[in-house]
C-alpha positions in Angstrom: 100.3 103.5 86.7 101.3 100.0 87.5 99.7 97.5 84.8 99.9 94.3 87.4 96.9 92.4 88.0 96.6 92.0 92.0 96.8 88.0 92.5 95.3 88.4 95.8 94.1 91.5 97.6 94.9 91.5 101.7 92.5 92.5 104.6 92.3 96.4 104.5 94.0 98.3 107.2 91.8 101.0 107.5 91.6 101.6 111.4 95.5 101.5 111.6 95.6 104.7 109.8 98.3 107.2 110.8 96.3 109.8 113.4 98.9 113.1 112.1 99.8 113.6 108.2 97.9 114.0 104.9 96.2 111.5 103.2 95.0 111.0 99.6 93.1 108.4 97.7 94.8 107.0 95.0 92.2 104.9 93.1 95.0 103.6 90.3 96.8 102.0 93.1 96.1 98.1 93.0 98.7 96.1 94.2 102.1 95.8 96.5 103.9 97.2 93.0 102.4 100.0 92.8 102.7 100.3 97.0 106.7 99.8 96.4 106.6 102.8 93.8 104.8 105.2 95.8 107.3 104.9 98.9 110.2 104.9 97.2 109.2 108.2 95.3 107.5 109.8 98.6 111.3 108.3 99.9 113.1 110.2 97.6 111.1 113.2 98.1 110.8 113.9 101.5 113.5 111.5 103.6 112.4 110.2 106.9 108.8 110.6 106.6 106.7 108.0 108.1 104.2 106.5 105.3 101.4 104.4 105.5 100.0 102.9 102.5 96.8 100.4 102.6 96.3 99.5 98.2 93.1 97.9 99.2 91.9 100.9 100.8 93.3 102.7 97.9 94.7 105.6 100.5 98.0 107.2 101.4 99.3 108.7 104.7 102.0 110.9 104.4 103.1 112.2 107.9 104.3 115.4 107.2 103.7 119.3 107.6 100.9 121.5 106.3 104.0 123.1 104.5 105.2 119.8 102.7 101.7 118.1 101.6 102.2 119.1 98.1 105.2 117.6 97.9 103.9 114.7 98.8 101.2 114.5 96.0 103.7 115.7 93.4 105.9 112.4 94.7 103.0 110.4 94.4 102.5 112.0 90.6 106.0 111.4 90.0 105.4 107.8 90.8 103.0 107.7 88.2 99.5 108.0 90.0 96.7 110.1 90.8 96.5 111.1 94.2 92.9 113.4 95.6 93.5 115.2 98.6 91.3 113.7 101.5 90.3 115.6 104.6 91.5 114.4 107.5 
């Protein structure tokens, strides 16, 4: 979990969500650090996949297969945060 204090938070993105993937809430996510940690893991992890991150929103879009949604929340674990499942 990132310890940073967000200087300023941005405009949400929430309607420029991916359409396809798996999302998740993360609500220990504050700030463009903890945004930076969460792709590089979910890069590591599964290679090529398209991610969209929103910290203000608090949510994570991971487009990938039914098959590799829980390796996407172990990446984000890994990281060191707590992503929910959200329906989509």
């Amino acid at each position: 979990m990132c310890r940073c204090q967000p200087v300023q938070q941005q405009q949400s993105n929430a309607q420029g969500a991916m359409a396809d993937g798996v999302s998740f809430r993360v609500p220990d996510m504050s700030c463009g650090h903890c945004e930076k940690a969460i792709r590089s893991s979910l890069g590591d992890r599964l290679p090529g996949a398209s991610v969209d991150i929103d910290f203000v929103a608090k949510r994570v879009t991971v487009a990938v297969g039914d098959n590799e949604s829980a390796t996407a929340e172990d990446a984000i674990r890994e990281a060191g945060y707590s992503p929910e499942p959200m329906a989509t």
